[in-house]
C-alpha positions as CSV (number, residue, x, y, z in Angstrom):
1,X,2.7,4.8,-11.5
2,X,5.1,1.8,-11.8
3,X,4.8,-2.2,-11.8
4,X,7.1,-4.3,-11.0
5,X,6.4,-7.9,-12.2
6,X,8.1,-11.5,-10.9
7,X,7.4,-14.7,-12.8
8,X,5.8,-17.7,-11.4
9,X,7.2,-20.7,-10.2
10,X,4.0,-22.4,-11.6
11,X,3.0,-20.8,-14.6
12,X,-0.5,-22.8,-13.7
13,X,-1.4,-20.4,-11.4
14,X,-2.7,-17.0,-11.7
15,X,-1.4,-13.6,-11.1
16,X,-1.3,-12.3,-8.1
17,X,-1.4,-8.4,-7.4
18,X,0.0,-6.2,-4.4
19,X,-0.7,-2.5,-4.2
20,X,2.3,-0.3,-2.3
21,X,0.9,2.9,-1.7
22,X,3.0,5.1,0.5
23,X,2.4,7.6,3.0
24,X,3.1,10.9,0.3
25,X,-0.1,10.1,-1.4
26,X,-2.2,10.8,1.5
27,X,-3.9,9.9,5.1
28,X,-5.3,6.0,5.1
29,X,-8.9,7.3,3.4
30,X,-6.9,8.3,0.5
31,X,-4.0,5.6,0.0
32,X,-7.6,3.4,0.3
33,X,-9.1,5.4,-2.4
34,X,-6.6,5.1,-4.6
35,X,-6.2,1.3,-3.8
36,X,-9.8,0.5,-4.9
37,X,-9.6,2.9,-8.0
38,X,-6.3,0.9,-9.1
39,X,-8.1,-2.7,-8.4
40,X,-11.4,-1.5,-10.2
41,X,-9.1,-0.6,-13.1
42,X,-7.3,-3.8,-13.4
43,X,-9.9,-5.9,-13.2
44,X,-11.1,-5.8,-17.0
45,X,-7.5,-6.2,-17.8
46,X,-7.5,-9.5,-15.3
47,X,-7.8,-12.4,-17.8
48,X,-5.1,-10.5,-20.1
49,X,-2.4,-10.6,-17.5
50,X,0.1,-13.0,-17.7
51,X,1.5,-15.7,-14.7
52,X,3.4,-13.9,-12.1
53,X,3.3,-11.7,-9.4
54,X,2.8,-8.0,-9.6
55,X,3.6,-4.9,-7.4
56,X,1.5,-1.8,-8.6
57,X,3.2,1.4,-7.2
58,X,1.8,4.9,-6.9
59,X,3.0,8.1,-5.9
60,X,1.2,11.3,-4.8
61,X,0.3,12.5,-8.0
62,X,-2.3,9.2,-7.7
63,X,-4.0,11.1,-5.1
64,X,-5.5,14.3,-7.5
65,X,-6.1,11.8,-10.6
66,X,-9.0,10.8,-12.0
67,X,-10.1,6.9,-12.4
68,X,-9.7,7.6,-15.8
69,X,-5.8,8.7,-15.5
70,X,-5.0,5.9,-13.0
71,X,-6.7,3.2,-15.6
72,X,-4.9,5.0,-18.3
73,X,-1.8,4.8,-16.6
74,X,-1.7,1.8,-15.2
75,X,-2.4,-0.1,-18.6
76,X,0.4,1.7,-20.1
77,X,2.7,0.4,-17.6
78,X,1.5,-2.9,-18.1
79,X,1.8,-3.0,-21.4
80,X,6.0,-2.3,-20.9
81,X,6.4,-5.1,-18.9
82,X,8.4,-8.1,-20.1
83,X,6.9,-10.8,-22.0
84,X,5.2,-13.4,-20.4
85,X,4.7,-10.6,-17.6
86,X,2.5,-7.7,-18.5
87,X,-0.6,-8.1,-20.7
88,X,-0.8,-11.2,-22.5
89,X,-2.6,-10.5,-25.8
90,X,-1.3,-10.4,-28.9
91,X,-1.5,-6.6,-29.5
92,X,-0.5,-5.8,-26.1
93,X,-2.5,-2.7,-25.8
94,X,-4.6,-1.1,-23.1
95,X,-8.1,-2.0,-22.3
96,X,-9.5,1.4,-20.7
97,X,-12.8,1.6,-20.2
C-alpha cells in the first residue's frame, strides 16, 4: 500500500482522493473490490485528512487482504505522510474501525 500526497493550491478546498490499482492485483471485479474496500476505509478518516490531493496505491497482496488489513494499512500510511498532508489531528494516529 502506498500514498502519495500533493498539496493544494487552495488550502480551502478539500482533499481529493484517486485510487491506482493495477492490473497484478487482479481482473476488473477484483481491482473494483479492492477500490470500494479502500474508499469504505477512508471514509471515517475523511474529516482528519488534510488539504491536498492524494493517490492511494495498491499492489497484489491488496487482492487476498482482509477490509481489516487494507484499513489497517492504509491509516498507517497516512499517518507517514508530511504535515499538512496526511491525517490532520494532533496525535496523528489511525482511526480503524
Amino acid at each position: 500500500m502506498s500514498v502519495s500526497w500533493a498539496s493544494a493550491v487552495d488550502p480551502s478546498e478539500p482533499p481529493r482522493v484517486g485510487y491506482a490499482i493495477g492490473k497484478v492485483v487482479g481482473g476488473a471485479v477484483t481491482r473494483n473490490l479492492v477500490r470500494r474496500r479502500l474508499q469504505a476505509a477512508l471514509r471515517p478518516l475523511a474529516d482528519d485528512l488534510g488539504p491536498g490531493t492524494y493517490l492511494v496505491g495498491a499492489g497484489p497482496a491488496a487482492a487476498t487482504a482482509s477490509y481489516a488489513e487494507l484499513a489497517d494499512a492504509l491509516a498507517a500510511a497516512l499517518v507517514t505522510l508530511p504535515a499538512p498532508g496526511g491525517l490532520r489531528r494532533a496525535d496523528r494516529t489511525p482511526l480503524v474501525v
